[in-house]
C-alpha positions in Angstrom: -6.9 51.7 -78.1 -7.3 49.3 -75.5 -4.0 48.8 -74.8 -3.0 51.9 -74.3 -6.0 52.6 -72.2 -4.8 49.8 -69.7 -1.1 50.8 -69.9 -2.2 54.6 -68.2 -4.7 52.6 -65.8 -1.4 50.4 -64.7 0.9 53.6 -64.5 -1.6 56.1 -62.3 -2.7 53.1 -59.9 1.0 52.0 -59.9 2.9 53.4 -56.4 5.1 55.9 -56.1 8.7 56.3 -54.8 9.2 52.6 -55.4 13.1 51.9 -56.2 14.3 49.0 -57.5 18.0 47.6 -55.8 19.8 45.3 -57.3 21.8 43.0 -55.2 25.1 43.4 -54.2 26.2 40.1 -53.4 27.5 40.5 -49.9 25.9 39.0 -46.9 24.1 41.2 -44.1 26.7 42.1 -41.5 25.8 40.1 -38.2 27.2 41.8 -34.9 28.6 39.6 -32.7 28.2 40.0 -28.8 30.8 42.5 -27.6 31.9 39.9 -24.8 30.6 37.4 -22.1 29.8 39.7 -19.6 26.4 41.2 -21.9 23.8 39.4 -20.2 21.2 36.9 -21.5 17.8 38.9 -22.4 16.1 35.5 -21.0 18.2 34.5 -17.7 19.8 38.0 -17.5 21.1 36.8 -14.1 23.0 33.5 -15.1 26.6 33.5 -15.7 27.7 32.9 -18.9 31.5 31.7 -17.4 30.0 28.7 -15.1 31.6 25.3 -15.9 30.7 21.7 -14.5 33.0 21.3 -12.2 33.3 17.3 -12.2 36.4 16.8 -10.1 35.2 19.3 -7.4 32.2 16.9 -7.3 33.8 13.9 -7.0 35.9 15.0 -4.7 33.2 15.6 -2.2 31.7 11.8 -2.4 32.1 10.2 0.6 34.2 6.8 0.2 32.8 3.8 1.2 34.7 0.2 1.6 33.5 -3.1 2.3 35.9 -5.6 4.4 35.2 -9.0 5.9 37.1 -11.4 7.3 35.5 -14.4 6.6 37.2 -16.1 10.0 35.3 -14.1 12.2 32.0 -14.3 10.3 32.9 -18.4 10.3 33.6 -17.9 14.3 30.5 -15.9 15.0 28.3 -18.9 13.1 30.1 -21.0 15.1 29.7 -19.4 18.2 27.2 -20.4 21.2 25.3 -23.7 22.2 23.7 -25.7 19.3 19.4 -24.8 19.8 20.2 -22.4 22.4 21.2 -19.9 19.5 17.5 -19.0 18.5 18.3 -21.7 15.0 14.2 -21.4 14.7 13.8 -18.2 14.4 16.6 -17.3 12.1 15.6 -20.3 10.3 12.1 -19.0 9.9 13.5 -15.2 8.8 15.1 -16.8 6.1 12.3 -19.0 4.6 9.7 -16.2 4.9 12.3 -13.9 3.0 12.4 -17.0 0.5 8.9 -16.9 -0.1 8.3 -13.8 -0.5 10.8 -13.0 -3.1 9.7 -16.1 -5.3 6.1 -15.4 -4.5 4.6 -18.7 -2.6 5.4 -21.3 -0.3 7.2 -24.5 -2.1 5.0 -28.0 -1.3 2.6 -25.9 0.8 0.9 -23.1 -1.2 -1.4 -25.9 -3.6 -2.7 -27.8 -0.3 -3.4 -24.6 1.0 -5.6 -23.4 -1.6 -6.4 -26.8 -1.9 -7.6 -27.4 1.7 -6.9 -24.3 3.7 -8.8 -21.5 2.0 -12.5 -23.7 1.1 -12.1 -24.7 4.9 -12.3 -21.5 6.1 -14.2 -20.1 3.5 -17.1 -22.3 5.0 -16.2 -22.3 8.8 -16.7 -18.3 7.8 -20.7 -18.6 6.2 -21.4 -21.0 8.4 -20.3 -18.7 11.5 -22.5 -16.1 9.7 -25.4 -17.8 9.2 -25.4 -19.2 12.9 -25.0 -15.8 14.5 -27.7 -14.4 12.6 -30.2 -17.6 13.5 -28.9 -16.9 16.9 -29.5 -12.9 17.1 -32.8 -12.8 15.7 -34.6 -9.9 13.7 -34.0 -7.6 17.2 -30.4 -7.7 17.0 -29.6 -7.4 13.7 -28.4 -4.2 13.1 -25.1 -2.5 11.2 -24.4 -0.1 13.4 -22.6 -0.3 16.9 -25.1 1.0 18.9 -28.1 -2.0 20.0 -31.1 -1.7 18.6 -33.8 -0.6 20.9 -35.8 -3.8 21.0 -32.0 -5.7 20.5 -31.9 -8.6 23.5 -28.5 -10.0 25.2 -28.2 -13.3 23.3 -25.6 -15.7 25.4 -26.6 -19.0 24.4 -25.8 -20.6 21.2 -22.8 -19.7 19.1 -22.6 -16.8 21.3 -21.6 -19.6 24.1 -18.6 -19.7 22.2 -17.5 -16.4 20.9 -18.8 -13.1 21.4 -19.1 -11.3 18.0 -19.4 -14.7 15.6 -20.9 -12.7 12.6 -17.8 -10.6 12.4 -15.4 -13.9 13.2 -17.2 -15.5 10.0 -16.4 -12.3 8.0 -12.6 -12.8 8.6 -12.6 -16.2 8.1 -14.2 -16.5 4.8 -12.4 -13.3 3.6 -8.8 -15.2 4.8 -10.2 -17.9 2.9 -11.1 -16.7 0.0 -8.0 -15.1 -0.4 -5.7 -18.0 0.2 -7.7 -19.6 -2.5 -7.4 -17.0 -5.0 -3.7 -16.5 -4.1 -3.9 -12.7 -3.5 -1.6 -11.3 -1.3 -2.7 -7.5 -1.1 -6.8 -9.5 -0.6 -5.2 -11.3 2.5 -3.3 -8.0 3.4 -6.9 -6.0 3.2 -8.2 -9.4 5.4 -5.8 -8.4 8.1 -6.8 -4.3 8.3 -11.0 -5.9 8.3 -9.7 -7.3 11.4 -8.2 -4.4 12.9 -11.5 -2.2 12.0 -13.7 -5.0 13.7 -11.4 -4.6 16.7 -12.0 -1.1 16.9 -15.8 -1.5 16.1 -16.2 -4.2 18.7 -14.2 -1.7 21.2 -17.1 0.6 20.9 -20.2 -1.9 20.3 -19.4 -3.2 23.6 -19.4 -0.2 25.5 -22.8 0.4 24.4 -23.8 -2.9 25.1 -22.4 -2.2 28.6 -24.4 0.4 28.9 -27.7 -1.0 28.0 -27.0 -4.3 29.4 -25.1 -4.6 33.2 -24.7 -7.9 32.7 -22.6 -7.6 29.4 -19.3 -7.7 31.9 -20.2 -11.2 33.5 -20.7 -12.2 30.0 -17.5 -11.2 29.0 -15.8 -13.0 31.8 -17.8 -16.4 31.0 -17.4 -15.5 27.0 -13.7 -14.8 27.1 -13.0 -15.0 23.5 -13.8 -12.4 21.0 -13.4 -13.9 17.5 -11.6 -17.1 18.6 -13.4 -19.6 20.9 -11.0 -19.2 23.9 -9.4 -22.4 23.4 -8.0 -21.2 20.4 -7.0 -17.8 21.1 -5.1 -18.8 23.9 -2.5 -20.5 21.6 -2.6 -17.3 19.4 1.2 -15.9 19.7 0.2 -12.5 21.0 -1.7 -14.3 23.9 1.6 -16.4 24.9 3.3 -14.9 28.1 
């Protein structure tokens, strides 16, 4: 009885119009594309006939050719008055070029972290902490504009050099990175010294301004970072 009660349930809840197809065997049909010329759904712009041309390429690189004659490079070494030919300098272009590629100076670069860099690492506090003895609390001040109680200070290290706080600051930072060995620290060392240029550019037309005798000082304080004796024999002050 229960059977045949689930057996009418199955049939009326079953659905209708439902065919069973056997398979045939044979593969869907797949239509090809009618030719080259139907256009790409996706780049329906692009040419479906293009090829990579490589020998149209080619043809259109320039040719390039080495040729020496070794004579005339041998002549042109030979050529002029022995140390009237600038030997030094192409002597010094080459050795630079050598040390940079291998990354030091052979013999050299352990005596000058050695020797060089603490040397200047402690002519640099030492600067510093003599210009601030000298400047007193008045002076001190970041900025480039005097303070308002600031004072001319020309005696002391200031005798020497004119801005010795910022001399120290280069010299302790060339120092320190000729003992650590970093070139891109010595590279920063050498931009510090072009922003204290600009800086003391400024500070000293303000100092000018509060102080008319800053100019006289200038004239008996010739040097700026150097003591004049050195900066004379700088390259850039050579005539």
């Amino acid at each position: 009885m229960m059977i045949k009660f689930l057996a009418t349930l199955a049939l009326a809840l079953a659905p209708t119009g439902f065919a069973f197809v056997a398979p045939t065997g044979k593969a869907p049909s797949i239509k090809p594309k009618s030719s080259i010329n139907d256009q790409d759904p996706v780049f329906p712009n692009e040419k479906k006939d293009d090829k990579f041309d490589m020998d149209n390429i080619l043809a259109n690189v320039p040719e390039v050719s080495f040729s020496f004659d070794i004579e005339t490079i041998k002549d042109n070494l030979m050529d002029g008055t022995v140390g009237e030919r600038g030997e030094a300098f192409a002597a010094a272009q080459f050795a630079l070029l050598g040390c940079i590629v291998f990354g030091g100076i052979p013999f050299v670069g352990d005596y000058m972290m050695i020797l060089l860099g603490p040397c200047l690492m402690l002519a640099g506090v030492l600067s510093i902490i003599l210009s601030i003895s000298d400047l007193g609390s008045n002076n001190l001040s970041p900025w480039v504009v005097p303070s308002k109680d600031g004072q001319l200070v020309q005696d002391g290290i200031f005798s020497k050099l004119r801005h010795p706080q910022y001399a120290g600051f280069l010299a302790a930072m060339a120092g320190f990175s000729i003992v650590t060995g970093s070139a891109s620290r010595l590279l920063l060392t050498a931009f510090l010294y072009y922003v204290l240029s600009e800086m003391v550019e400024n500070e000293e037309k303000e100092l000018s301004k509060k102080f008319p005798e800053y100019e006289d000082y200038k004239k008996k304080v010739p040097g700026k970072f150097f003591p004049d004796e050195i900066a004379q024999q700088l390259p850039w002050n050579q005539e």
